[in-house]
C-alpha positions as CSV (number, residue, x, y, z in Angstrom):
1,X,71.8,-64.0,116.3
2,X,68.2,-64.9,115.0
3,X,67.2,-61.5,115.4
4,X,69.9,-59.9,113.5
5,X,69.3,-62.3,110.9
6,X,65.3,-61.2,110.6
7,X,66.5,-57.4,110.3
8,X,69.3,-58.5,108.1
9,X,66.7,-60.5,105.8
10,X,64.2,-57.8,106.2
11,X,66.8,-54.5,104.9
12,X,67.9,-57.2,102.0
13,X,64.1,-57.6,100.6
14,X,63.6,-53.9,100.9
15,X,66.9,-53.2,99.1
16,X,65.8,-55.8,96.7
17,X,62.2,-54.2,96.0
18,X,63.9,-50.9,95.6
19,X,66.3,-52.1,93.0
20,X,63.4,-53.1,90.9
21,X,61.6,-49.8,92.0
22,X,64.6,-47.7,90.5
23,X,65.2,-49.5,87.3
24,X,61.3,-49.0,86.9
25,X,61.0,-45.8,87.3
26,X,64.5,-44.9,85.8
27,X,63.2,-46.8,82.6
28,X,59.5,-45.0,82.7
29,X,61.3,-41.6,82.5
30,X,61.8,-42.0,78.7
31,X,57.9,-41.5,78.4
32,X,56.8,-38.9,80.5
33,X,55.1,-36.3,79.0
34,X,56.0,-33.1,81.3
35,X,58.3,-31.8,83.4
36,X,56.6,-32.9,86.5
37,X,56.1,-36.9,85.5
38,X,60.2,-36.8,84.5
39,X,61.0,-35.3,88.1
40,X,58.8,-37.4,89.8
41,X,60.4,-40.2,87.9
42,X,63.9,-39.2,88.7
43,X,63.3,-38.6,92.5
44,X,62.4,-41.7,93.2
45,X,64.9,-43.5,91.2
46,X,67.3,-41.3,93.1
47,X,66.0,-42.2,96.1
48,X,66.3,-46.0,95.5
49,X,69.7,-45.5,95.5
50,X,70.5,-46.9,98.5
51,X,69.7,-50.4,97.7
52,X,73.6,-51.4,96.5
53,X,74.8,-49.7,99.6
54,X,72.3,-51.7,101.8
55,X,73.4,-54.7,100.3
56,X,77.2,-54.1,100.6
57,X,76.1,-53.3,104.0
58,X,74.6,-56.2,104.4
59,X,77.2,-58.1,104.0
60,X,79.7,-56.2,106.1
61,X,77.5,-57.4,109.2
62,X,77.7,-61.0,107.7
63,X,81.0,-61.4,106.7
64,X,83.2,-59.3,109.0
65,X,81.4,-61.1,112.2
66,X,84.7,-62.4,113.9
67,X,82.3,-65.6,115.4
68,X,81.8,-66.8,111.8
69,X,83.8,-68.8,109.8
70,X,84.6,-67.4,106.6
71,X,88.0,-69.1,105.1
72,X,89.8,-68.8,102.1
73,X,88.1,-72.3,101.0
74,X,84.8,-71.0,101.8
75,X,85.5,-67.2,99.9
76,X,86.6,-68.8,97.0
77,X,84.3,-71.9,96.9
78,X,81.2,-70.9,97.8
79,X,81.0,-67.0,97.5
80,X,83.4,-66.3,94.3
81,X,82.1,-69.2,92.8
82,X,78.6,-68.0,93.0
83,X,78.9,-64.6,91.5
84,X,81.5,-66.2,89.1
85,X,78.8,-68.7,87.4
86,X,76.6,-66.1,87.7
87,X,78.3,-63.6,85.8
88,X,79.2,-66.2,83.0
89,X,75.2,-68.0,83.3
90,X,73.6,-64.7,82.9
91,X,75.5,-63.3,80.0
92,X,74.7,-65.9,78.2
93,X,71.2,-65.3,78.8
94,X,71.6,-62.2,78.2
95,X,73.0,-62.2,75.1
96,X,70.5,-64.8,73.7
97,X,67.6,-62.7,75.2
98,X,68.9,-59.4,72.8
99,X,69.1,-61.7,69.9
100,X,65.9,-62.8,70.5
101,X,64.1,-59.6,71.2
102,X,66.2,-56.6,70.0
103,X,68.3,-57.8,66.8
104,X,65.7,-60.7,66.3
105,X,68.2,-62.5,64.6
106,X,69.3,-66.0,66.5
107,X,72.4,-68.0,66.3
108,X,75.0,-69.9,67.8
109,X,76.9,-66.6,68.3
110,X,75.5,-66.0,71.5
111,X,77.8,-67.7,73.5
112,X,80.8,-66.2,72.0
113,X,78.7,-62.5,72.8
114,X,77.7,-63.5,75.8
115,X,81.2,-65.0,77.2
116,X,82.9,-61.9,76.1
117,X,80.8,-60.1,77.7
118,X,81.8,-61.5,80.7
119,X,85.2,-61.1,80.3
120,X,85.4,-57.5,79.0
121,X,82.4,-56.1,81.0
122,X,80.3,-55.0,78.1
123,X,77.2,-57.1,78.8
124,X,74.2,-55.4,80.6
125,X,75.5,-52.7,82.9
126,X,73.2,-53.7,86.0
127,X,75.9,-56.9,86.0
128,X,78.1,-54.7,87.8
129,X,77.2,-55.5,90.4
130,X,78.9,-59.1,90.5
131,X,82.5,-57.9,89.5
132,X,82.1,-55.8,92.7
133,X,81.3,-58.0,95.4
134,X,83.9,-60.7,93.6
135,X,86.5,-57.7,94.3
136,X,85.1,-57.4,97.7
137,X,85.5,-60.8,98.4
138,X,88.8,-61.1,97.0
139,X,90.2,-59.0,100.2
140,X,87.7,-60.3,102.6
141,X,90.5,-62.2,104.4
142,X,92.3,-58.5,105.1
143,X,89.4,-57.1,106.0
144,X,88.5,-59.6,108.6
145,X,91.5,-59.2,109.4
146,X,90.8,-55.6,110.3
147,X,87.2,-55.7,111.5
148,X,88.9,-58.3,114.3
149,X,91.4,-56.4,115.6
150,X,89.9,-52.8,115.3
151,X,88.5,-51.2,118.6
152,X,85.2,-49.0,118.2
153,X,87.0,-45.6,118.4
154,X,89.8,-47.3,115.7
155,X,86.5,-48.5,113.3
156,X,84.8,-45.1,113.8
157,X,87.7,-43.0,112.6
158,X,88.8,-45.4,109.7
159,X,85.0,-44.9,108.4
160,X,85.2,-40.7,109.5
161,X,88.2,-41.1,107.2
162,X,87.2,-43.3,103.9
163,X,83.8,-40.7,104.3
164,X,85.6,-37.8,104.2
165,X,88.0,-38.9,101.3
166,X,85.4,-41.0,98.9
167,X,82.7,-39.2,99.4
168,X,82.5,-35.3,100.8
169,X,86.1,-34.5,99.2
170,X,85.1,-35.2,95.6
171,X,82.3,-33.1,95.8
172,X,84.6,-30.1,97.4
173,X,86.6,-30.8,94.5
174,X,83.5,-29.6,92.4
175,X,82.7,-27.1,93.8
176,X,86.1,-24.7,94.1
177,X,86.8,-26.6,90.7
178,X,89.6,-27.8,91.6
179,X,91.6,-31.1,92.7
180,X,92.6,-31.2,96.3
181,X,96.2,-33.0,96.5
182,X,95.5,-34.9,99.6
183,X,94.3,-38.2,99.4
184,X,94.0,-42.2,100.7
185,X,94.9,-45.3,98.7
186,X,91.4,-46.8,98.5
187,X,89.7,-45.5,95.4
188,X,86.5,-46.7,95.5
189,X,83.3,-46.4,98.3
190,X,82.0,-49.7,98.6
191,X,84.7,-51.2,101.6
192,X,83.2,-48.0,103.5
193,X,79.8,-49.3,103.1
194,X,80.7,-52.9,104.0
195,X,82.3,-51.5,107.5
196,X,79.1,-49.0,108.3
197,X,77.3,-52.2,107.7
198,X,79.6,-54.1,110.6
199,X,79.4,-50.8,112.7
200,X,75.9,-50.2,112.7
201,X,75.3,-53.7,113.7
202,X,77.5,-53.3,117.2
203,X,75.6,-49.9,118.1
204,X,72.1,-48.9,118.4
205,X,71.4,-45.8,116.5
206,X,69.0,-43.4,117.9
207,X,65.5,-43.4,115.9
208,X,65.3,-39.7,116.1
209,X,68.4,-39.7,115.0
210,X,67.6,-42.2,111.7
211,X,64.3,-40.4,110.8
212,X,66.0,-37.3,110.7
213,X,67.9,-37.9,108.4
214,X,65.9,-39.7,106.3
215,X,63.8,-37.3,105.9
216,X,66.2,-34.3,105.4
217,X,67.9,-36.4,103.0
218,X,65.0,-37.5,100.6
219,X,64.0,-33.4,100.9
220,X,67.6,-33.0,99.8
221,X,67.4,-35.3,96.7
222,X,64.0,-34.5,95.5
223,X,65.2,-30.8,95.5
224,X,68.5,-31.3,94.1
225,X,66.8,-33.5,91.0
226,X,64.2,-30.6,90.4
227,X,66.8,-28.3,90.0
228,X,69.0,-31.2,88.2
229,X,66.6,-31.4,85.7
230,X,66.0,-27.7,85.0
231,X,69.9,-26.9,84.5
232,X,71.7,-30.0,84.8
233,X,75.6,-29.7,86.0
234,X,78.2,-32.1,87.2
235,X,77.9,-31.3,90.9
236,X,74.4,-31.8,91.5
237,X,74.7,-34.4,89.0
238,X,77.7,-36.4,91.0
239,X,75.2,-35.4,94.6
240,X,72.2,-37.4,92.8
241,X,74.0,-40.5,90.5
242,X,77.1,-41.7,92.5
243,X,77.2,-43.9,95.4
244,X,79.7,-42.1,96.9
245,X,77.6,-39.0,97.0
246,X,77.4,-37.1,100.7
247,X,73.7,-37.8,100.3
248,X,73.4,-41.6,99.4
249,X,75.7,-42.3,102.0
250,X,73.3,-40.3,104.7
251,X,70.3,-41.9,103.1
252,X,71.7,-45.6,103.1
253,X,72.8,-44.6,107.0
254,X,69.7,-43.8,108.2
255,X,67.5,-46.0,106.0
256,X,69.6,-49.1,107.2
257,X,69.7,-48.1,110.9
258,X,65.9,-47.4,111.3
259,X,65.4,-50.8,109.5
260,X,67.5,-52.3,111.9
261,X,65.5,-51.3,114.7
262,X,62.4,-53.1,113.8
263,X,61.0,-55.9,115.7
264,X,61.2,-59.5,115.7
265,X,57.9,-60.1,112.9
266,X,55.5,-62.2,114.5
267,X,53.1,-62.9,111.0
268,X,54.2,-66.2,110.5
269,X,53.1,-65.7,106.9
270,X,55.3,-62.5,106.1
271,X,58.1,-64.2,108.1
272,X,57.8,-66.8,105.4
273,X,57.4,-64.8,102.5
274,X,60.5,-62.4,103.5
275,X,62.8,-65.3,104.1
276,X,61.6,-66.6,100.2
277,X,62.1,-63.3,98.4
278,X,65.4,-63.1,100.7
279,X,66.7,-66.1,99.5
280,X,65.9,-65.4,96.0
281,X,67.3,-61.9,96.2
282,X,70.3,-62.1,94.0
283,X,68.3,-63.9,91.3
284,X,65.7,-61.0,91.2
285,X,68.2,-58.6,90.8
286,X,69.8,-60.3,87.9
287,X,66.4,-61.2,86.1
288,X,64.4,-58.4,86.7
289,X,66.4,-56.5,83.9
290,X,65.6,-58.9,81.9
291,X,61.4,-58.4,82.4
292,X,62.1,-54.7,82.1
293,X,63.6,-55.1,79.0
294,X,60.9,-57.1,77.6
295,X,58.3,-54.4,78.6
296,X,59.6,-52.0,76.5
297,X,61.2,-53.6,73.7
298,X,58.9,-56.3,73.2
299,X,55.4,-54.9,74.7
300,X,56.5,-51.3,74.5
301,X,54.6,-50.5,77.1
302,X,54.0,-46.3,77.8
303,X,53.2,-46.2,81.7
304,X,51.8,-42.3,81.0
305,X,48.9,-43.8,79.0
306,X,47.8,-46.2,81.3
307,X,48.0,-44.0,84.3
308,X,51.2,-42.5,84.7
309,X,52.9,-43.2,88.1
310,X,50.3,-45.6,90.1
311,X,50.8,-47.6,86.4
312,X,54.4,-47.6,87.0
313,X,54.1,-48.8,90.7
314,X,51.8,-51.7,88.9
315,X,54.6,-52.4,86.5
316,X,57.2,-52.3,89.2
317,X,55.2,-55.2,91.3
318,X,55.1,-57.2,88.4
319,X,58.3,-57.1,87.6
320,X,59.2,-57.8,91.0
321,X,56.9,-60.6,91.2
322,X,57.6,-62.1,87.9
323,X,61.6,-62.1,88.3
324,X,60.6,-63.8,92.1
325,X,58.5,-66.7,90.3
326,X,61.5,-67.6,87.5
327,X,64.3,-66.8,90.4
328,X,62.2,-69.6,92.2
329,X,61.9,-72.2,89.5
330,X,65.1,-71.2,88.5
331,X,66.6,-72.3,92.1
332,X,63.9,-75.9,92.1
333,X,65.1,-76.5,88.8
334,X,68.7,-76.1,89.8
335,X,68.2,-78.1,92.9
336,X,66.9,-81.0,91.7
337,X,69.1,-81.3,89.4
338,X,72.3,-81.0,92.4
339,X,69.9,-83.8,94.0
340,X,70.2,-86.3,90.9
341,X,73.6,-85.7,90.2
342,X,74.4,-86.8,94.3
């Protein structure tokens, strides 16, 4: 169990870093100056996309292991909770932060903005995130049920199947333009990914096998945005910008796989420092909008005058690093307050 917990913290930081490194990038393309910079820009926001599915992922191995406890108390006092106080804490923010910095113009009004917000999902998109996993964890109980009853060939066609209708269907659909009548009665991709998640932890995935298609799927996205950008359409479009593309399902696959396979890490330093940023992962990914945001509407910042893309790998550390140091006082602040209030 310790060592699927190092791998486990290990794919979380890298899916956190590549969050950052998408949004980055994503929000540098606004600047560039040629067609080349706004590809480059694009393929490796494209790339990072399978940081949502690695963290879906990662919690399928967590939360569908039939040796832990996970109860409806627990699901509904611990992790809905969470995500809940999150959702309503950071819109707040949020919305205090755009008076502050865009319209400049400060009042009590925030906390209306900010709770309805909340409630009607109009605050900062990247907050999707939170009413996800809350839906995921509102039918955790049925799909433990599931995962702990399900025999390997039973899991392995149940994910053949939600593959085949969320993800390489709608793209068929594209491309004979057309709607093909047959269908399941799951709508959305992200319970596939939290099952691949369980099933990859049970099995041991060939490297060969991992690297393969890793590499033939970042060939297949950087391609597919080049030609994207030169005469944008809906199919390559829905390949490149949806998690339930064919390719960001192969990518977060392999990528999670070949991540699993690394060793125990010895460094007692990094060991350290992965198990920090892994506990502070949620709060990054919340916050580090946030420093984005100030980059450019407060510093406004061009990344293609100070280097281009080794300035926007800079500015993607920083941020990084930056949303790590508030998550942290953020979490010391909030425990010592716990701590006075026992």
């Amino acid at each position: 169990m310790k060592d699927q917990i190092k791998y486990i913290s290990v794919i979380r930081v890298i899916a956190c870093i590549s969050v950052v490194v998408l949004h980055t990038f994503y929000a540098s393309a606004s600047y560039a100056v040629n067609e080349i910079h706004n590809i480059i820009c694009l393929s490796v926001r494209n790339l990072m996309m399978w940081a949502v599915p690695g963290f879906v992922m990662v919690s399928g191995v967590l939360l569908l292991d039939g040796k832990r406890e996970v109860g409806l108390k627990k699901i509904f006092s611990k992790y809905i909770m969470k995500l809940f106080l999150s959702l309503i804490c950071f819109s707040l923010i949020f919305a205090l932060f755009d008076m502050a910095f865009v319209s400049k113009d400060i009042s009590i009004d925030f906390i209306k903005n900010g709770l309805t917000n909340a409630f009607k999902g109009t605050g900062w998109s990247h907050l999707w995130y939170l009413y996800m996993m809350i839906a995921i964890y509102l039918l955790l109980p049925v799909y433990r049920i599931v995962s702990q009853n399900i025999t390997s060939k039973e899991l392995d066609y149940f994910l053949v199947v939600l593959a085949l209708f969320l993800s390489v269907v709608p793209v068929v659909n594209k491309v004979i333009n057309m709607d093909i009548p047959f269908y399941i009665c799951i709508y959305t991709i992200y319970p596939f990914y939290l099952f691949l998640g369980y099933r990859i932890s049970q099995v041991k995935v060939p490297v060969i096998l991992s690297v393969g298609l890793l590499i033939a799927g970042v060939i297949a996205v950087c391609v597919i945005t080049a030609l994207n950008f030169k005469n944008r359409n809906d199919l390559l479009s829905l390949l490149l910008e949806n998690y339930s593309s064919p390719l960001i399902v192969v990518i977060s696959f392999s990528a999670f796989s070949l991540l699993k396979n690394i060793s125990s890490i010895k460094n007692n330093i990094l060991n350290k420092s992965i198990m920090l940023i892994d506990k502070c992962s949620l709060g990054i990914y919340l916050i580090h909008m946030a420093v984005l945001k100030y980059i450019a509407v407060s510093l406004k910042i061009d990344p293609f005058k100070y280097g281009g893309t080794a300035f926007i790998c800079l500015e993607a550390l920083a941020v990084f690093l930056v949303s790590l140091l508030l998550t942290y006082i953020w979490i010391w602040c909030t425990g010592k307050i716990i701590k006075k209030q026992k």
